[in-house]
N, C-alpha and C positions, 0 to 999 in steps of 0.2 A: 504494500500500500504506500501509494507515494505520499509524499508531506508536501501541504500547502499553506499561504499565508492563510491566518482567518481575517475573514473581514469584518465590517461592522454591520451588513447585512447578517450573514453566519452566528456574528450575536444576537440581535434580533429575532432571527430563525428559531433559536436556542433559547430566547426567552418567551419567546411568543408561539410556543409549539402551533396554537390553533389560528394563527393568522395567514391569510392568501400570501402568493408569492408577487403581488398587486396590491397588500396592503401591506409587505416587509419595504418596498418598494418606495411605498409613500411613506413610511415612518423614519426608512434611510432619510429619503431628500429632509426631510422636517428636523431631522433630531442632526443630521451629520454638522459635525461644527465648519464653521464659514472658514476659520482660519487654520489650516493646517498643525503649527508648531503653535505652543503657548512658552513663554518663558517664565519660569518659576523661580523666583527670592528664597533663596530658604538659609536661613541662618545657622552656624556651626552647630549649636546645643539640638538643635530639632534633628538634622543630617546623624549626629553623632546616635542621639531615640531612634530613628529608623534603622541605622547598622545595629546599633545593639541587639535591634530588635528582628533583623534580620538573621543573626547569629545566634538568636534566642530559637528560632524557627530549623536554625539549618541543624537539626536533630544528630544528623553523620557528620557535622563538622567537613562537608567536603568544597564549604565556600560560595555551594549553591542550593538552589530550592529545586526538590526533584516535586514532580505530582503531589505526591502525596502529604509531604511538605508544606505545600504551595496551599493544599484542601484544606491542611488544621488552620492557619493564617486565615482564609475566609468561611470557614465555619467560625473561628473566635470573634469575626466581623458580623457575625448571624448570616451568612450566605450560606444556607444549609444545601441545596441543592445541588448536587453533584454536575450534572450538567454544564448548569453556570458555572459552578467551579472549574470544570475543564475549559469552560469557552474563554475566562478570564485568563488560566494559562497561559495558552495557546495564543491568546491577542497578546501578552506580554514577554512572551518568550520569541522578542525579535528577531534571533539572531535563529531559531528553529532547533535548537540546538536540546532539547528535551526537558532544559533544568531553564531554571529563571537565575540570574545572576545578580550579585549586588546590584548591580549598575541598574541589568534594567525592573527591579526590585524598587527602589530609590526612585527612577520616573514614574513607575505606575503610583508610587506612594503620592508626592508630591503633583503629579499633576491630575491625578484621578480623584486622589483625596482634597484636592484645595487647600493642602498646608500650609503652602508658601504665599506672597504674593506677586501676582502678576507684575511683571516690568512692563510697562506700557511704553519705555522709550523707544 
């Protein structure tokens, strides 16, 4: 089985089991953000909570979040749903690479969570 990006369709898909492929369609155009990139402020004490707390997570100490990993993280968030827990993976594990890695750990935190704040310059 070969590996592909997920998209934000593919989430919606995945949240929205019962909805057409005509209304996944319309929720993309509606919901997808206008502006590509956001840039994120986030100050050392916050950055430093999130690895901690990243390394809190990474159970084998192997540097990354594997699955299963990654499901305790958002089950503790109340994302009980397995699915979504996989769709979120999969959208954050940029690199396809199986594990989610500080790095992109620390963007989904910061820019998914609204930690930081936006640079508007």
């Amino acid at each position: 089985r070969g590996k592909r990006e997920m998209t934000f369709k593919d989430v919606l898909t995945v949240m929205y089991p019962q909805a057409t492929k005509h209304e996944v369609e319309e929720m993309d155009a509606v919901m997808r953000p206008v502006t590509p990139e956001v840039v994120v402020q986030v100050d050392e004490e916050k950055m430093k909570d999130v690895t901690d707390l990243f390394k809190l997570m990474d159970e084998d100490g192997s540097g990354e979040l594997d699955i299963v990993e990654f499901r305790e993280v958002l089950r503790q968030m109340g994302i009980d749903d397995v699915e979504e827990q996989d769709a979120f993976f999969y959208e954050i594990d940029d690199d396809g690479g199986g594990t989610v890695s500080l790095e992109e750990f620390q963007e989904w935190w910061f820019n998914i969570g609204g930690a930081g704040e936006v640079d508007g310059d």
